[in-house]
C-alpha positions as CSV (number, residue, x, y, z in Angstrom):
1,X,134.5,31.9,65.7
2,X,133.4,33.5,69.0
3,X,136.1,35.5,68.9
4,X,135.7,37.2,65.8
5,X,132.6,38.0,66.7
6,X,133.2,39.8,69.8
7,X,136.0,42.0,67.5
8,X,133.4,42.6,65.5
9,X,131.0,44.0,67.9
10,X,133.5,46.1,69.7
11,X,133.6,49.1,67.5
12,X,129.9,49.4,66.9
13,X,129.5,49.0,70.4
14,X,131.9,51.5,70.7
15,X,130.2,53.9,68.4
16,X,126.9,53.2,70.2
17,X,128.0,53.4,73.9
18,X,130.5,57.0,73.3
19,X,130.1,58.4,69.9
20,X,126.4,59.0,69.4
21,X,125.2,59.7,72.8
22,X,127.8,62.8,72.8
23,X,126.5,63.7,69.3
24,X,123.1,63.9,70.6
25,X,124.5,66.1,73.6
26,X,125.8,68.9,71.0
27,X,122.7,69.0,69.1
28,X,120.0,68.9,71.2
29,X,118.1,71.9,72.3
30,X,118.9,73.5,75.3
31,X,117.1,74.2,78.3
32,X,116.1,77.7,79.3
33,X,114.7,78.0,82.8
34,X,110.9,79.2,83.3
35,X,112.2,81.8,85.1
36,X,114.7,83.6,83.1
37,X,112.4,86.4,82.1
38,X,109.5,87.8,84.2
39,X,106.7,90.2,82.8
40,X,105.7,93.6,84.0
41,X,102.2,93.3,85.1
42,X,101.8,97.1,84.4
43,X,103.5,97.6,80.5
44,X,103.6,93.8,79.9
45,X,107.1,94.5,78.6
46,X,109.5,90.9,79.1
47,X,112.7,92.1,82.1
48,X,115.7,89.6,82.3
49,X,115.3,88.7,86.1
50,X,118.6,89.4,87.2
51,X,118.5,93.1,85.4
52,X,114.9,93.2,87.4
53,X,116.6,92.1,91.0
54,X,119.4,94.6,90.3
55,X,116.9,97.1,89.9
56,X,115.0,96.2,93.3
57,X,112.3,94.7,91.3
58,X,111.4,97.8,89.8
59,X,110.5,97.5,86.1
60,X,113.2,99.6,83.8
61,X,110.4,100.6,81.3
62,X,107.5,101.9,83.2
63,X,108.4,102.5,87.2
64,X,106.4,99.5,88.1
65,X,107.1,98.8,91.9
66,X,106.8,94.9,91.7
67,X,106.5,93.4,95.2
68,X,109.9,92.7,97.4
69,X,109.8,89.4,99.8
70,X,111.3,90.4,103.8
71,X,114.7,89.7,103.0
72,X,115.5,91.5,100.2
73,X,113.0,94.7,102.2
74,X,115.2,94.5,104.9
75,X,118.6,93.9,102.8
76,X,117.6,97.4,101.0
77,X,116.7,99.3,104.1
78,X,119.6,98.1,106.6
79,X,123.2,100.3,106.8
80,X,125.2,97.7,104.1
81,X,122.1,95.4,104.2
82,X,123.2,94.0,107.6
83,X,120.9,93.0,110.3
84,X,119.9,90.1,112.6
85,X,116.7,88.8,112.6
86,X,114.9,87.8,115.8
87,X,113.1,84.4,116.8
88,X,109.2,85.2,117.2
89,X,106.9,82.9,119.7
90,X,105.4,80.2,118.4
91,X,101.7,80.8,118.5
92,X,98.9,77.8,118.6
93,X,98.2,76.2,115.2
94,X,95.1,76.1,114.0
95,X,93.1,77.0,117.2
96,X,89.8,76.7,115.8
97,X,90.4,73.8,113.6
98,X,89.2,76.0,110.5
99,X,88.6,74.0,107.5
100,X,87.4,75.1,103.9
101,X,88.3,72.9,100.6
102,X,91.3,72.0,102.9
103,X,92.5,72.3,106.7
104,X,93.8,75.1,107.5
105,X,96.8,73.6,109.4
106,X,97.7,72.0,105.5
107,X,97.2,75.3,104.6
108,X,100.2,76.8,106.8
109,X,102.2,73.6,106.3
110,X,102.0,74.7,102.3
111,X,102.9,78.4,102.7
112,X,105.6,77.1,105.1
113,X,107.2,75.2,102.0
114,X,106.7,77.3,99.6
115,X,108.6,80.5,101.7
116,X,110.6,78.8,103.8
117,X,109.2,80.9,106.8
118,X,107.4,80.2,109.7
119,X,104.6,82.9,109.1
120,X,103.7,86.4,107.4
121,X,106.2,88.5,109.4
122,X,109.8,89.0,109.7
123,X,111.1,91.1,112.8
124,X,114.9,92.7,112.4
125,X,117.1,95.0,114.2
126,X,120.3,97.1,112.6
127,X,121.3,100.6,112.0
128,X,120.0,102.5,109.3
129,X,121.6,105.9,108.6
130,X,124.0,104.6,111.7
131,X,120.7,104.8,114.2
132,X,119.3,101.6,115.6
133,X,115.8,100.8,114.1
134,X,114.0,97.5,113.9
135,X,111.8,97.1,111.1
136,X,108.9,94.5,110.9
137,X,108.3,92.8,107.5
138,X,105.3,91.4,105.6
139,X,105.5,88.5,103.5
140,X,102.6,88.8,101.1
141,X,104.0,85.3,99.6
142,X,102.9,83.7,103.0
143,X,99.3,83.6,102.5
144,X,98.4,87.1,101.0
145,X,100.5,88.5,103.9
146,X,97.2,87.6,106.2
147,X,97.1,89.0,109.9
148,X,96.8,86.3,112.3
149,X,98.0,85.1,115.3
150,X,101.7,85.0,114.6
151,X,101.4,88.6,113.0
152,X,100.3,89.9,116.1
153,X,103.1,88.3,118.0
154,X,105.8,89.8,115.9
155,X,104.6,93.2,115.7
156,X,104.6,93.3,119.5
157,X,107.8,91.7,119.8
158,X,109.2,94.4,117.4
159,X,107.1,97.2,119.6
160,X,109.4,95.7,122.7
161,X,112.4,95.2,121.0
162,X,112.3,99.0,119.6
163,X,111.7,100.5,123.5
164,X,114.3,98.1,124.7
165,X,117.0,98.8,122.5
166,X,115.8,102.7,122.3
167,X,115.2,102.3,118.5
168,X,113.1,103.3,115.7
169,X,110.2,101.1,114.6
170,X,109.5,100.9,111.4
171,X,106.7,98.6,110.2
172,X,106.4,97.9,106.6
173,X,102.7,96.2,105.9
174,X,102.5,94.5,102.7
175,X,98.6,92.4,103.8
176,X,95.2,91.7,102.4
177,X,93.9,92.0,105.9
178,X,93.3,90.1,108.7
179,X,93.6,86.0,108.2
180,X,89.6,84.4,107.8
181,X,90.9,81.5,109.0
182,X,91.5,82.0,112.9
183,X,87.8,84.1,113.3
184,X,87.9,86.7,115.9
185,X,91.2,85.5,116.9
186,X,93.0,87.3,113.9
187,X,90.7,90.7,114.3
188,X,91.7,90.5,117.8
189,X,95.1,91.4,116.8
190,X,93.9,94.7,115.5
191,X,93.4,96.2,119.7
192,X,96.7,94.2,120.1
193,X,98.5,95.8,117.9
194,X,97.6,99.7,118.4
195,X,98.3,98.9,122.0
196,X,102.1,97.7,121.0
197,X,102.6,101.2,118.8
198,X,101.3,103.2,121.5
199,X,103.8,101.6,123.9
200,X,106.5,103.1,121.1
201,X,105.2,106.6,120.8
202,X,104.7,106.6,124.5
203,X,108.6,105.9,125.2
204,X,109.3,108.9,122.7
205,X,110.4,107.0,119.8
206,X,109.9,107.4,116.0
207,X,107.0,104.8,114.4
208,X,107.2,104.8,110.7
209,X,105.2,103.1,108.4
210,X,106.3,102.2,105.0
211,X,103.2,101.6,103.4
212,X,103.9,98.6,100.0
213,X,101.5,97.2,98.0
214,X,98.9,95.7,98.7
215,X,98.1,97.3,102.6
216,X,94.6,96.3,103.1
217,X,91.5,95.0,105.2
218,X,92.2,95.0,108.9
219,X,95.6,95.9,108.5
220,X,95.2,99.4,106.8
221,X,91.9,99.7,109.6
222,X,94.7,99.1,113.0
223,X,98.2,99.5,113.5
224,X,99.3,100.6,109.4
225,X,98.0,104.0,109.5
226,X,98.5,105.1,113.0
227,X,102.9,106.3,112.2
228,X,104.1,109.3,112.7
229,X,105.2,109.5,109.2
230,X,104.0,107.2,106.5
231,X,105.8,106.9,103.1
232,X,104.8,104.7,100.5
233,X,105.8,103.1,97.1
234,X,104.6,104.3,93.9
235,X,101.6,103.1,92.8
236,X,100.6,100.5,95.9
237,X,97.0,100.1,96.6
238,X,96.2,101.1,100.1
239,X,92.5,101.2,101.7
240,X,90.3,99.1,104.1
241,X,87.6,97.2,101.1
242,X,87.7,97.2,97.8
243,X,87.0,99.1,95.1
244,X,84.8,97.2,93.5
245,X,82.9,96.5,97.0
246,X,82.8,100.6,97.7
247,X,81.8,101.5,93.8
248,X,78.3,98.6,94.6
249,X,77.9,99.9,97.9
250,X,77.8,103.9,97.5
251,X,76.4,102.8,93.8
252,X,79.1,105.7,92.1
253,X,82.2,105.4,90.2
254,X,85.2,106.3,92.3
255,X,87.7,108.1,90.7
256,X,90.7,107.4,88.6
257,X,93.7,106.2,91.0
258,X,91.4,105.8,94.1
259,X,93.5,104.3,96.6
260,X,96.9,104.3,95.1
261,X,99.7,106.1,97.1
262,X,99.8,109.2,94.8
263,X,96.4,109.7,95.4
264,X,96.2,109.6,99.0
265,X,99.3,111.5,99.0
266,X,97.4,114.7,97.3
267,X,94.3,113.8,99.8
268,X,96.3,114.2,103.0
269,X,96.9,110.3,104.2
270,X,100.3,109.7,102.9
271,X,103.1,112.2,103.9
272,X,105.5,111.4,100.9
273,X,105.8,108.7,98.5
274,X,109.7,107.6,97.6
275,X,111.0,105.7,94.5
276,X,112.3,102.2,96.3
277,X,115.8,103.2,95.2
278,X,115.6,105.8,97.4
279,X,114.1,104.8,100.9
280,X,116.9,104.2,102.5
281,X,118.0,107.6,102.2
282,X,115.0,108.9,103.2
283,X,114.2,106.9,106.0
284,X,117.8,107.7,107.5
285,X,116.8,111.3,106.8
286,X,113.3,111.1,108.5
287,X,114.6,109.1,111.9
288,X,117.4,111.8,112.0
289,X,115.1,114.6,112.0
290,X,112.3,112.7,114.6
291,X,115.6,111.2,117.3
292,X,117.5,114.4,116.6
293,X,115.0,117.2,116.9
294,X,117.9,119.8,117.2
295,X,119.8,122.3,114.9
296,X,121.4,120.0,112.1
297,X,125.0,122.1,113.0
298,X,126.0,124.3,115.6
299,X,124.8,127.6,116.8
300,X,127.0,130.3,115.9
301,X,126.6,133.2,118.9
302,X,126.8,136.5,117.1
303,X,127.7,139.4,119.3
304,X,126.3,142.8,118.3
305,X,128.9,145.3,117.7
306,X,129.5,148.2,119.9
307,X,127.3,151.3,119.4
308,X,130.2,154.2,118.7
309,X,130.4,156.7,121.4
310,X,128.9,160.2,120.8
């Protein structure tokens, strides 16, 4: 009797066990990741993410520069995207033992996670245009990009590393300002860091600044607006406070674009502004012009003819 029983079972358990967990596989929904589309901020018009990384995160309808993290800055900007990336010091943490509605040490742990980097700067060193340049990164991810301790370090590492190797420096600032959290430390890296581009320009090299969005607060007020040439993105907010702060203060409305790139290109404070499909190019073009300062092809002597004899 037993065993007629078990016979008995065995299909349905058959059916149970195989057939309808399968079934359920073909007809239920699938999953579509969170990320698949992303919306421009500017149009609000939905981009398929991997159209919007081929495009440099540049949004097909309206020209929207959308912000880049380091490595795919320096992949863009680098001869074939290749470069080597250089280990920074390792400043104190938390020096003042800064809290808020959390420690500020939990508060780099977290930005550490979440970018997988150390800090808010990435230092690198390559050819671009087949010169040698090394170009300092923001990482507005890490903590709004914030100026601290560690920023400091890196852009005087990169100051160093551009006299050592005879290079370019090109600093690309992409801050809210300095970082509240280390006090007078963080502002103090203001000084610091004019002293480290003077060191540059004193050697006789090109110092470029590639001004993204946002370039802000202490950052803007120091080292970001002292280059030789500065080119910036279309459309990236660039100033010391903001708007809203100078509108209250000077109690009149400030006019349309006020502190975009365009318009402190018309006002004299930005030398250019490039499409980001298009820096490469141009920064090859500008170090050419400020490491090569001669003729762009040889002199051709031309002799004078002879007077004719009388």
């Amino acid at each position: 009797m037993a065993d007629d029983d078990e016979k008995e079972s065995t299909p349905m358990n058959w059916i149970n066990n195989y057939v309808r967990p399968r079934l359920a596989r073909l007809v239920a929904p699938k999953e579509v990741p969170d990320n698949l589309w992303i919306k421009c901020p500017s149009c609000g018009q939905m981009l398929y993410k991997r159209d919007l990384e081929a495009n440099l995160n540049v949004c097909h309808h309206c020209n929207h520069h959308m912000r880049l993290g380091p490595k795919q800055r320096l992949t863009t900007l680098f001869d074939d995207g290749r470069y080597a990336l250089i280990e920074l010091p390792k400043p104190a943490v938390d020096p003042l033992r800064f809290r808020d509605t959390k420690r500020y040490s939990d508060r780099i742990k977290d930005a550490q996670n979440k970018t997988g980097q150390q800090d808010a700067i990435q230092v690198a060193h390559g050819d671009i245009g087949g010169m040698k340049t090394v170009v300092a990164a923001f990482d507005f991810s890490f903590m709004g990009g914030s100026m601290g301790m560690a920023v400091g370090d890196g852009l005087v590492a990169a100051a160093k590393l551009a006299v050592l190797q005879q290079a370019a420096l090109i600093v690309v600032p992409a801050s809210g300002g300095a970082r509240m959290q280390e006090g007078i430390l963080s502002l103090m890296q203001m000084p610091r860091s004019v002293i480290a581009v003077e060191q540059v320009k004193e050697a006789g090299l090109p110092y470029i600044v590639l001004l993204t969005d946002p370039t802000t607060g202490g950052v803007s007020a120091s080292f970001a607006m002292l280059g030789d040439i500065h080119i910036a993105e279309p459309g990236a907010q660039i100033g010391f406070a903001g708007a809203r702060v100078i509108e209250e203060t000077i109690r009149e409305t400030l006019p349309e674009g006020f502190q975009r790139a365009e318009y402190l290109r018309d006002h004299g404070m930005v030398d250019m502004v490039v499409h980001r499909k298009d820096l490469q190019a141009t920064l090859a073009r500008v170090i050419g012009l400020l490491t090569r300062p001669g003729p762009g092809a040889s002199v051709v002597k031309i002799s004078r003819a002879a007077a004719p004899a009388e």
